[in-house]
N, CA, C and O atoms as a GROMACS GRO file, in nm:
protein
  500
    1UNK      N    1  11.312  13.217   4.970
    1UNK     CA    2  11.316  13.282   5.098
    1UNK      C    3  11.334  13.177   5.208
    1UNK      O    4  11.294  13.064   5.180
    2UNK      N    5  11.387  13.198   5.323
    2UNK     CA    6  11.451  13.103   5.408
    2UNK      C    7  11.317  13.084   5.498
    2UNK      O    8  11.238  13.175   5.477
    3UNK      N    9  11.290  13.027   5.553
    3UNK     CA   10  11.204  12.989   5.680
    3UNK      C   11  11.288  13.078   5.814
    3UNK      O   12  11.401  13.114   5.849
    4UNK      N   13  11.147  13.081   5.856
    4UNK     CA   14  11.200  13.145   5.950
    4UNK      C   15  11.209  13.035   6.078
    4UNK      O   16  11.150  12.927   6.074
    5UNK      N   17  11.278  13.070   6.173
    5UNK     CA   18  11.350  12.990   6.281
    5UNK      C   19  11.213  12.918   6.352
    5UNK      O   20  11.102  12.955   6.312
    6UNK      N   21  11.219  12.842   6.430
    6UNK     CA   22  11.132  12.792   6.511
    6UNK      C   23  11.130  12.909   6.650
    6UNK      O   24  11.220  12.991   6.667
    7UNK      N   25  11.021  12.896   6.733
    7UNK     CA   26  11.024  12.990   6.839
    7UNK      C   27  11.147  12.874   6.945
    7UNK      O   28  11.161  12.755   6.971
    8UNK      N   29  11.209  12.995   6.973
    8UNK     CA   30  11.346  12.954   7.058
    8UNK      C   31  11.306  12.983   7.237
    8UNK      O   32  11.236  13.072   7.285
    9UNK      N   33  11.368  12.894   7.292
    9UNK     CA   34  11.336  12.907   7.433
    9UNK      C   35  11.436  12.823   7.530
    9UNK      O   36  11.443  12.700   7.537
   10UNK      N   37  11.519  12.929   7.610
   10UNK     CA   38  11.623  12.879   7.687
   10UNK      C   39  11.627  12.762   7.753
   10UNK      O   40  11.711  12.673   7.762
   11UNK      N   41  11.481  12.784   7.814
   11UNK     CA   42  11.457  12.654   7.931
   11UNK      C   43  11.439  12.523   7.876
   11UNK      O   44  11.461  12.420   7.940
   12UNK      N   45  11.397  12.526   7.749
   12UNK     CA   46  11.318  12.443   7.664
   12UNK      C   47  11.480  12.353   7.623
   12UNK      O   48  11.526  12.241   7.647
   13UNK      N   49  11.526  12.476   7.551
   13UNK     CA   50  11.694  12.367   7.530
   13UNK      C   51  11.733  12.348   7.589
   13UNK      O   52  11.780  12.237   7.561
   14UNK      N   53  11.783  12.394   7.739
   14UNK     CA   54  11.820  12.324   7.835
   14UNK      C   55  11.758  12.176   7.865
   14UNK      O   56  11.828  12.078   7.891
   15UNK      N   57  11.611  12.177   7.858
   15UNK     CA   58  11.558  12.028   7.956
   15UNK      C   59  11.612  11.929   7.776
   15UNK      O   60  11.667  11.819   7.778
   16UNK      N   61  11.572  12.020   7.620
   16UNK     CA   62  11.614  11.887   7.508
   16UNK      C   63  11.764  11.866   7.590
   16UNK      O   64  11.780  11.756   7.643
   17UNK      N   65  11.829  11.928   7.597
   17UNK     CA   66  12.019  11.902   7.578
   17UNK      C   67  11.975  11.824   7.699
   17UNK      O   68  11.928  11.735   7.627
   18UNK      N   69  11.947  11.772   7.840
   18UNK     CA   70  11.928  11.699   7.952
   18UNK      C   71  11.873  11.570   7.893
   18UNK      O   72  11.932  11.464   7.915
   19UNK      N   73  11.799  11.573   7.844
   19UNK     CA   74  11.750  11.455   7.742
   19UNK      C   75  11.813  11.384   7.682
   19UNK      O   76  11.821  11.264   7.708
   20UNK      N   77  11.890  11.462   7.557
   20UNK     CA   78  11.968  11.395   7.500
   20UNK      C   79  12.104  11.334   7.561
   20UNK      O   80  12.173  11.244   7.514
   21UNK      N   81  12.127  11.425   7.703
   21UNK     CA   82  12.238  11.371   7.749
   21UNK      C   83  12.201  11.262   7.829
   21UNK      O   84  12.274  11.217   7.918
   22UNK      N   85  12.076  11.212   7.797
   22UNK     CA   86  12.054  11.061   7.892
   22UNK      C   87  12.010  11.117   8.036
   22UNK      O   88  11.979  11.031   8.119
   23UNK      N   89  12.004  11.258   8.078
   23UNK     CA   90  11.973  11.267   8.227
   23UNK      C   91  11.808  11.305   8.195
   23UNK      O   92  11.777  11.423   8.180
   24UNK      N   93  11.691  11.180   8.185
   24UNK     CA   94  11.595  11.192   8.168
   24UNK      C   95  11.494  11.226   8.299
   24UNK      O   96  11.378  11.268   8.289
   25UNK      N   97  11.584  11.191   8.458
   25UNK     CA   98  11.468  11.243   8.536
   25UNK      C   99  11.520  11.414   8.616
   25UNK      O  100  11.469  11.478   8.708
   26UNK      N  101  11.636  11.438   8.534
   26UNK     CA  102  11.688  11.630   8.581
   26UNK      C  103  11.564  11.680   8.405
   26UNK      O  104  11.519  11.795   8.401
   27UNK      N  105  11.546  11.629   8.344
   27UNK     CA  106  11.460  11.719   8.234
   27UNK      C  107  11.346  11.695   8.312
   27UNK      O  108  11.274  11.794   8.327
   28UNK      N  109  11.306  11.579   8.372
   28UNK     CA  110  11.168  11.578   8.362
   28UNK      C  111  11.108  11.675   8.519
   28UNK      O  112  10.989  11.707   8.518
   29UNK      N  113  11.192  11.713   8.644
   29UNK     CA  114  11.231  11.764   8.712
   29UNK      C  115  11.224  11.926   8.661
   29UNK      O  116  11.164  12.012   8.725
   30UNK      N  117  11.284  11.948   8.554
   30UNK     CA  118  11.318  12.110   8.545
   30UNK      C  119  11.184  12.123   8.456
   30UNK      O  120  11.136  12.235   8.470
   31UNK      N  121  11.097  12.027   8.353
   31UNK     CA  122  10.959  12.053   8.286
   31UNK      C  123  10.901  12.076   8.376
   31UNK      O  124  10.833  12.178   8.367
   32UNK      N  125  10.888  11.977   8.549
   32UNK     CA  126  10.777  12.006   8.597
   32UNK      C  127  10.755  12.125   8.672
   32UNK      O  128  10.650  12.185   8.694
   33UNK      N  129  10.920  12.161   8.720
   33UNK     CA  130  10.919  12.308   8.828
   33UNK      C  131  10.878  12.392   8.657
   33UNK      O  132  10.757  12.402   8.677
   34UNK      N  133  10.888  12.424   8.584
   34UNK     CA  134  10.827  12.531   8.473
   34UNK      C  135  10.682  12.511   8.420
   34UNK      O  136  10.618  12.610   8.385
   35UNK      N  137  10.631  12.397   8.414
   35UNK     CA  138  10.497  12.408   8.502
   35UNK      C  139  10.392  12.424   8.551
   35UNK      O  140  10.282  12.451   8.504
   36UNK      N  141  10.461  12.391   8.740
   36UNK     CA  142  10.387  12.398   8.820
   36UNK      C  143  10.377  12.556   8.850
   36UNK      O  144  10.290  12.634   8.889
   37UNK      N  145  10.559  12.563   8.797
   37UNK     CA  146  10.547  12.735   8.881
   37UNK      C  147  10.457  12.909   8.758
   37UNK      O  148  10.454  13.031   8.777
   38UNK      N  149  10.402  12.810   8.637
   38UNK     CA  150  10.305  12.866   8.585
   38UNK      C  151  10.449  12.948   8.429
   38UNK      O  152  10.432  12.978   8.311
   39UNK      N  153  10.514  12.950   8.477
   39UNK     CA  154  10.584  13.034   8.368
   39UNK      C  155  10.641  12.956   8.283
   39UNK      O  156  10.753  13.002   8.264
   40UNK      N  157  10.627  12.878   8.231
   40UNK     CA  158  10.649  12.783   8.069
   40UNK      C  159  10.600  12.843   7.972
   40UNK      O  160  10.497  12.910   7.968
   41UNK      N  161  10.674  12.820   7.890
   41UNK     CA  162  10.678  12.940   7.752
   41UNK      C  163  10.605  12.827   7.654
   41UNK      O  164  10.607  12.710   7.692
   42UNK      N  165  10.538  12.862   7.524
   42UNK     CA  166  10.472  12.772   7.453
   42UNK      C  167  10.568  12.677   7.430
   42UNK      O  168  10.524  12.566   7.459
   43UNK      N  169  10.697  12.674   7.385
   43UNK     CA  170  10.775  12.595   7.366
   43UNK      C  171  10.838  12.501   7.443
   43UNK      O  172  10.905  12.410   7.395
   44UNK      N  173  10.814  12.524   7.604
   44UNK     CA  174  10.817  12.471   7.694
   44UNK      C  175  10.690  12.316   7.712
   44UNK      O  176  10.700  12.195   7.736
   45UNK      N  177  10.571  12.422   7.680
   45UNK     CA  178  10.487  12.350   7.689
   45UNK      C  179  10.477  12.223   7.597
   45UNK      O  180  10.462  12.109   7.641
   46UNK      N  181  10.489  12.261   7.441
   46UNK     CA  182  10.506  12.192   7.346
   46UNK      C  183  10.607  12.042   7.392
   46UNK      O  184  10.586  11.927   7.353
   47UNK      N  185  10.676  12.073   7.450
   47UNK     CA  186  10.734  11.990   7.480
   47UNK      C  187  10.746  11.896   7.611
   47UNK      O  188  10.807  11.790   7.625
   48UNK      N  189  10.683  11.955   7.685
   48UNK     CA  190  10.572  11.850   7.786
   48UNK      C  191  10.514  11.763   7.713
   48UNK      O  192  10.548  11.645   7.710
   49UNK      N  193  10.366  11.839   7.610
   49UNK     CA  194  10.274  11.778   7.538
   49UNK      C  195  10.335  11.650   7.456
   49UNK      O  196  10.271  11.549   7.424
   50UNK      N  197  10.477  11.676   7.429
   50UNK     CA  198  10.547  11.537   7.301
   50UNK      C  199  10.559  11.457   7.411
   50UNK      O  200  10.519  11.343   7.387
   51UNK      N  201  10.619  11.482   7.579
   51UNK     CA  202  10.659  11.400   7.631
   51UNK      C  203  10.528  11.306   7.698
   51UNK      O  204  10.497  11.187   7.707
   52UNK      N  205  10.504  11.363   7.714
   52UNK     CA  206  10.352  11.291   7.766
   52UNK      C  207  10.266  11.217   7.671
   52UNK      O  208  10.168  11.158   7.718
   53UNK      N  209  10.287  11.212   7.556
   53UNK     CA  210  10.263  11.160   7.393
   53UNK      C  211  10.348  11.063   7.425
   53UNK      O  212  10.304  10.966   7.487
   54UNK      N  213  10.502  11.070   7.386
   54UNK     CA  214  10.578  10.996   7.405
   54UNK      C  215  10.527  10.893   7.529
   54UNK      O  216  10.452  10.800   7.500
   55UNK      N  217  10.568  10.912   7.662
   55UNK     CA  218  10.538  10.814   7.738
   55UNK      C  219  10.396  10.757   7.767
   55UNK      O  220  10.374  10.648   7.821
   56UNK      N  221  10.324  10.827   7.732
   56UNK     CA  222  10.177  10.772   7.812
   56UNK      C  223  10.152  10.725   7.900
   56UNK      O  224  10.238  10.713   7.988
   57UNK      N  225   9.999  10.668   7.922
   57UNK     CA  226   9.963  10.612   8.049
   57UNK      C  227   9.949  10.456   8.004
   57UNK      O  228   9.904  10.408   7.900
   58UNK      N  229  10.000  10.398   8.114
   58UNK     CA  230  10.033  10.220   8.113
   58UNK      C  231   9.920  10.173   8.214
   58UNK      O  232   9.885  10.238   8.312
   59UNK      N  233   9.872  10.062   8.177
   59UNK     CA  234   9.794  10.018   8.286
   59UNK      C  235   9.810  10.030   8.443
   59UNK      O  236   9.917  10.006   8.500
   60UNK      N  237   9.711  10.063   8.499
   60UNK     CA  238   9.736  10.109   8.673
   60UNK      C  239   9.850  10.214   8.698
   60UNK      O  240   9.932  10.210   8.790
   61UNK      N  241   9.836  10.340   8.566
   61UNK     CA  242   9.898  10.501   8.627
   61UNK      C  243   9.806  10.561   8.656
   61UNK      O  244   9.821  10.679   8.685
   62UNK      N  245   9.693  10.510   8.658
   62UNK     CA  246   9.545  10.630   8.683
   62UNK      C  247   9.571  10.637   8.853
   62UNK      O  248   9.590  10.731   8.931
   63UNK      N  249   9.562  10.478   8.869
   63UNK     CA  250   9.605  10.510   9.082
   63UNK      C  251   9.756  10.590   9.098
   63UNK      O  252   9.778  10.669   9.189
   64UNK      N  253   9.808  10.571   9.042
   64UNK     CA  254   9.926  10.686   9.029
   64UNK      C  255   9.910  10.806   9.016
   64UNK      O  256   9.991  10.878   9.075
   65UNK      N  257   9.822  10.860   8.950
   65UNK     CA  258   9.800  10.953   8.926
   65UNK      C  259   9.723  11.017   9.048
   65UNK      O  260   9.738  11.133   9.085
   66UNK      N  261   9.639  10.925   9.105
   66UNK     CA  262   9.520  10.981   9.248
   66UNK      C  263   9.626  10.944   9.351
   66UNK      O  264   9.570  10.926   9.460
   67UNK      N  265   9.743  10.928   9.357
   67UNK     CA  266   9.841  10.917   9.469
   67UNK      C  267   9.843  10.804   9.526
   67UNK      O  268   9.871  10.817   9.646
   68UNK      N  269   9.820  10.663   9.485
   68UNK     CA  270   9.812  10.530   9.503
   68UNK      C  271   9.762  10.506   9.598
   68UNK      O  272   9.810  10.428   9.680
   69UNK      N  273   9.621  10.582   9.615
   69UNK     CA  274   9.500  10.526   9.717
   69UNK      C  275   9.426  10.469   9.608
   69UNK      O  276   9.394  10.527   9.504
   70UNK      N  277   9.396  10.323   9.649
   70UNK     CA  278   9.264  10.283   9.612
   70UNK      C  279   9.125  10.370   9.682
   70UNK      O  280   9.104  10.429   9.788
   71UNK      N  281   9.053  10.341   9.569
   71UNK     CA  282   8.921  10.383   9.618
   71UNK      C  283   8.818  10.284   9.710
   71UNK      O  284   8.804  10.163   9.696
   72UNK      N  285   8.758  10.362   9.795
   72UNK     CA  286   8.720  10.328   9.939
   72UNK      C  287   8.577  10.235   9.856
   72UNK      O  288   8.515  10.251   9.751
   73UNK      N  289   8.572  10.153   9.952
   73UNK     CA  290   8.448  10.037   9.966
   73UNK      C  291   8.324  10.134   9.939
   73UNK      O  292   8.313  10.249   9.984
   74UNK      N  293   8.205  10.049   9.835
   74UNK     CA  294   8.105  10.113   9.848
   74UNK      C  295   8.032  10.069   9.979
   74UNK      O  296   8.029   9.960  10.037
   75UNK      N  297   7.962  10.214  10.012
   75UNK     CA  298   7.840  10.264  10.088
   75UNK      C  299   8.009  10.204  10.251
   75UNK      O  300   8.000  10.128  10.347
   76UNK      N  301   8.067  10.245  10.227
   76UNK     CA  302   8.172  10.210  10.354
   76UNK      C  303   8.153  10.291  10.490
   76UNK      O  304   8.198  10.245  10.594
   77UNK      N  305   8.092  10.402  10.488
   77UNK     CA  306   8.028  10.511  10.588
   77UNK      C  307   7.980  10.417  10.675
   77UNK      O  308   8.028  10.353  10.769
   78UNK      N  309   7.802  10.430  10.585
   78UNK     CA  310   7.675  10.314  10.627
   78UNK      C  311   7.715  10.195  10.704
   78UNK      O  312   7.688  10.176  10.823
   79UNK      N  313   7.787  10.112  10.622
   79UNK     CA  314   7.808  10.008  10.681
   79UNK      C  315   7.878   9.976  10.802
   79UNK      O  316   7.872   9.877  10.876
   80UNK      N  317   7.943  10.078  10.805
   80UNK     CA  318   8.065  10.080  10.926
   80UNK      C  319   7.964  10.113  11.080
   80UNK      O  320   7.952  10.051  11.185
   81UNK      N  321   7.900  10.253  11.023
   81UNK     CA  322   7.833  10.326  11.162
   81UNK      C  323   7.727  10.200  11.160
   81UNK      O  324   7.752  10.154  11.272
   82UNK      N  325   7.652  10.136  11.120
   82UNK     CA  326   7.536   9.999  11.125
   82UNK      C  327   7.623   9.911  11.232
   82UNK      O  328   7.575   9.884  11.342
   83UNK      N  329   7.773   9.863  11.191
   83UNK     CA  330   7.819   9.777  11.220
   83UNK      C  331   7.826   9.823  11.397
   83UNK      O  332   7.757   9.781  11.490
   84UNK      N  333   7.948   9.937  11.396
   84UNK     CA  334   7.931   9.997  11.507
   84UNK      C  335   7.795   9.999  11.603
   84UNK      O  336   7.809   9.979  11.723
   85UNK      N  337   7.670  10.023  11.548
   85UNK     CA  338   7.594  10.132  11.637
   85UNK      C  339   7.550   9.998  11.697
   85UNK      O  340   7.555   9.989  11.820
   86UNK      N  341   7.486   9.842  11.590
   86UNK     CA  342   7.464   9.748  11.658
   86UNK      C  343   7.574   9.686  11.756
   86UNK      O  344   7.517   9.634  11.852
   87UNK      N  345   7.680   9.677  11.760
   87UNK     CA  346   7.793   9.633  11.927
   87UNK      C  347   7.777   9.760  11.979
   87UNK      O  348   7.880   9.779  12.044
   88UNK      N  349   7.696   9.873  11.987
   88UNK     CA  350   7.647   9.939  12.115
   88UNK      C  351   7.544   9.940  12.168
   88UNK      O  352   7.533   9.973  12.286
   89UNK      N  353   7.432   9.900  12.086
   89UNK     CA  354   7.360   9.788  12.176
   89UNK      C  355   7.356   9.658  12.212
   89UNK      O  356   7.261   9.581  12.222
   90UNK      N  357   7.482   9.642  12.230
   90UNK     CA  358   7.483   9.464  12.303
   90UNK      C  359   7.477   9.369  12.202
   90UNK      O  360   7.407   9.269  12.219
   91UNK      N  361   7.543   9.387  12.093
   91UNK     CA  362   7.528   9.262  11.963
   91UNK      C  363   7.712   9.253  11.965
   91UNK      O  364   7.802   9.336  11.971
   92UNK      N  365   7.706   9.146  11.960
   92UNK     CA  366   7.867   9.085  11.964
   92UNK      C  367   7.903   9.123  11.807
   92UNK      O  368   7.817   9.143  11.721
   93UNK      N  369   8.065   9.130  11.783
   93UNK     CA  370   8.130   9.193  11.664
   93UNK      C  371   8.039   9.039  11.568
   93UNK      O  372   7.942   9.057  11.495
   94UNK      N  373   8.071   8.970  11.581
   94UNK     CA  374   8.008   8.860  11.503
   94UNK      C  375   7.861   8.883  11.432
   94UNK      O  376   7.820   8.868  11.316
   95UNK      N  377   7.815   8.918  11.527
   95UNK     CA  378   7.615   8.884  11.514
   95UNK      C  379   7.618   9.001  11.453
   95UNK      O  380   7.540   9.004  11.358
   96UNK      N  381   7.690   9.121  11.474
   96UNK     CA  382   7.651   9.252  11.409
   96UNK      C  383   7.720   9.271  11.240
   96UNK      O  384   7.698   9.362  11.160
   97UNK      N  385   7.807   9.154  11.225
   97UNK     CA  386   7.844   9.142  11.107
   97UNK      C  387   7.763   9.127  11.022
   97UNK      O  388   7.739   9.200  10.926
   98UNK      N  389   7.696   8.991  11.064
   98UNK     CA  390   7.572   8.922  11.025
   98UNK      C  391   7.461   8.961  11.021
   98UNK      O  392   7.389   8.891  10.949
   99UNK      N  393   7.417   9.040  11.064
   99UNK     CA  394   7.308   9.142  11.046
   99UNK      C  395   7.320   9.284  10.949
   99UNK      O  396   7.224   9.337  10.894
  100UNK      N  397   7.423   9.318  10.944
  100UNK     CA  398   7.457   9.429  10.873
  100UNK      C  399   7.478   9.329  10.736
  100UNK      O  400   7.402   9.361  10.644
  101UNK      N  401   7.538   9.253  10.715
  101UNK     CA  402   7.527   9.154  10.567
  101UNK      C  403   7.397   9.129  10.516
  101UNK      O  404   7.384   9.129  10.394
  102UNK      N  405   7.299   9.107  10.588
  102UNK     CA  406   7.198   9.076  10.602
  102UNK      C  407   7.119   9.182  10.500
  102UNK      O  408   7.075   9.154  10.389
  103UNK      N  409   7.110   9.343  10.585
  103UNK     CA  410   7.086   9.462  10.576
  103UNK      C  411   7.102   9.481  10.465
  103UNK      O  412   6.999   9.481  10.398
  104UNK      N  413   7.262   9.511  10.378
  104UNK     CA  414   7.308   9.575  10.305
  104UNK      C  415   7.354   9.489  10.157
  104UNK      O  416   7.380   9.529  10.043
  105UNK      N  417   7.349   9.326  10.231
  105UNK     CA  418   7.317   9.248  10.113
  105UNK      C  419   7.515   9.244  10.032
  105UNK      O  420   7.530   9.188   9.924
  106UNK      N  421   7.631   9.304  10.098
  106UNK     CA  422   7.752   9.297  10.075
  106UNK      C  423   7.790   9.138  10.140
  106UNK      O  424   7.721   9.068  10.214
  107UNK      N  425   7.921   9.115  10.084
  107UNK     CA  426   7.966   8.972  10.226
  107UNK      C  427   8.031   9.066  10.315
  107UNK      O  428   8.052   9.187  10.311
  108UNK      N  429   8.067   8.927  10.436
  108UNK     CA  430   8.099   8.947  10.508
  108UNK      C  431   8.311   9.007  10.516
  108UNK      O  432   8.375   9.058  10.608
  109UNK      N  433   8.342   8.977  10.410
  109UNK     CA  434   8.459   9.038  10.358
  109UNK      C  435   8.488   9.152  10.392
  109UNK      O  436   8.568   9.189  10.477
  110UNK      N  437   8.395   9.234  10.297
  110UNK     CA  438   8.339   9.391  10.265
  110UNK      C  439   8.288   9.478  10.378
  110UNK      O  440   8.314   9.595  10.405
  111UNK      N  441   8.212   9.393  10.435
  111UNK     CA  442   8.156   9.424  10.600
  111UNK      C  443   8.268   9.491  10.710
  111UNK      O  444   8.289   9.596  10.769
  112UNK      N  445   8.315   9.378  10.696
  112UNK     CA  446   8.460   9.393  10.816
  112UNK      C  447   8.551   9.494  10.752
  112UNK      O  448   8.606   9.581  10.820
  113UNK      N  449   8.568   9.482  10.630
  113UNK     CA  450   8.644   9.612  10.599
  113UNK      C  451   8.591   9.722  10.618
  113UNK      O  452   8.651   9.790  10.702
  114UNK      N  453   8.508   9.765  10.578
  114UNK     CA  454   8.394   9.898  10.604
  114UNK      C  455   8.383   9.932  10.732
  114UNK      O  456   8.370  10.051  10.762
  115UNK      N  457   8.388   9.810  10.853
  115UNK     CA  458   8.346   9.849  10.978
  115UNK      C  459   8.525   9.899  11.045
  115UNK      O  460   8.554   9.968  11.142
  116UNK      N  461   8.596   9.843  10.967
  116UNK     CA  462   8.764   9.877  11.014
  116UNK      C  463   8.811  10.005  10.970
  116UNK      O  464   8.892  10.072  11.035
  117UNK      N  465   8.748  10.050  10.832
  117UNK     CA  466   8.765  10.186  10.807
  117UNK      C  467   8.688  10.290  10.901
  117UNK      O  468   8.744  10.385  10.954
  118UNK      N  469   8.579  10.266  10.912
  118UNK     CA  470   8.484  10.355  10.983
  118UNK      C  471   8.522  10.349  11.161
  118UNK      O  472   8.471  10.440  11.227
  119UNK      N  473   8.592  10.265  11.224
  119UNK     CA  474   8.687  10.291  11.342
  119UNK      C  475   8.795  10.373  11.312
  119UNK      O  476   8.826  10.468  11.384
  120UNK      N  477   8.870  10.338  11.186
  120UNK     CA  478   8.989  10.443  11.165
  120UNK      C  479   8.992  10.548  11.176
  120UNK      O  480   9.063  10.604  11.259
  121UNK      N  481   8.885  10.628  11.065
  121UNK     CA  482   8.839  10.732  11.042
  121UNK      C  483   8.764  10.769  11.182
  121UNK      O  484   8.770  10.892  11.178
  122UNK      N  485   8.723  10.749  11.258
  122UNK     CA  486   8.650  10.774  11.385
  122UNK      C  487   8.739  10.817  11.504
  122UNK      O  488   8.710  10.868  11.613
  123UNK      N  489   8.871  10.776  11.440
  123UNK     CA  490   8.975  10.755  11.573
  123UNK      C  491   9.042  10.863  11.493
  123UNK      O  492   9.140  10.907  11.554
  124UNK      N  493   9.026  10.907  11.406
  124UNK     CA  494   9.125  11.037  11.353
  124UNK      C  495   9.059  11.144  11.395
  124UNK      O  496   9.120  11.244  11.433
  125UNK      N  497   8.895  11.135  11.393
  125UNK     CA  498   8.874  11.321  11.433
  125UNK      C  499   8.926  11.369  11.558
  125UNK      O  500   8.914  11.488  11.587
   0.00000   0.00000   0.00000
């Protein structure tokens, strides 16, 4: 008795035949609009699942994956509004560095970054 066929799926041969014709980012383009837009057929899917097998993840696609933001300084809030609140009472950007290092036990590196984010973010609301 013959086997029976594999489950067949239009979209699915379309993105193999794109493949095989070497146009690897129109397949990978027409996998992702089928999808995102929820209607991929198992065979569709199946074949995401090989491709994503196939290529994998390479060192530093995880920040690729979160949209190539690094992740923000710890306790970067704290340190920033500390940094801030002391140059509003009369402590020069310097001395309030140094005191907030002091405080929070980070360097002074980390400090200044934290206190540059926490102006940024302050100047966006």
């Amino acid at each position: 008795m013959a086997r029976l066929p594999k489950p067949f799926s239009a979209k699915a041969a379309e993105i193999e035949f794109a493949i095989h014709e070497g146009r690897a980012e129109d397949a990978m383009n027409s996998l992702v609009r089928e999808l995102e837009a929820g209607r991929a057929d198992k065979v569709v899917q199946a074949l995401a699942a090989r491709w994503i097998l196939t290529v994998g993840l390479h060192p530093g696609d995880a920040k690729k994956l979160r949209g190539g933001k690094t992740a923000l300084p710890k306790e970067w809030l704290a340190v920033g509004e500390m940094v801030v609140r002391l140059q509003g009472e009369g402590e020069t950007y310097a001395s309030a560095i140094q005191k907030t290092v002091k405080h929070f036990g980070y360097g002074e590196r980390h400090t200044q970054e934290c206190a540059k984010l926490w102006k940024v973010a302050s100047a966006e609301e």
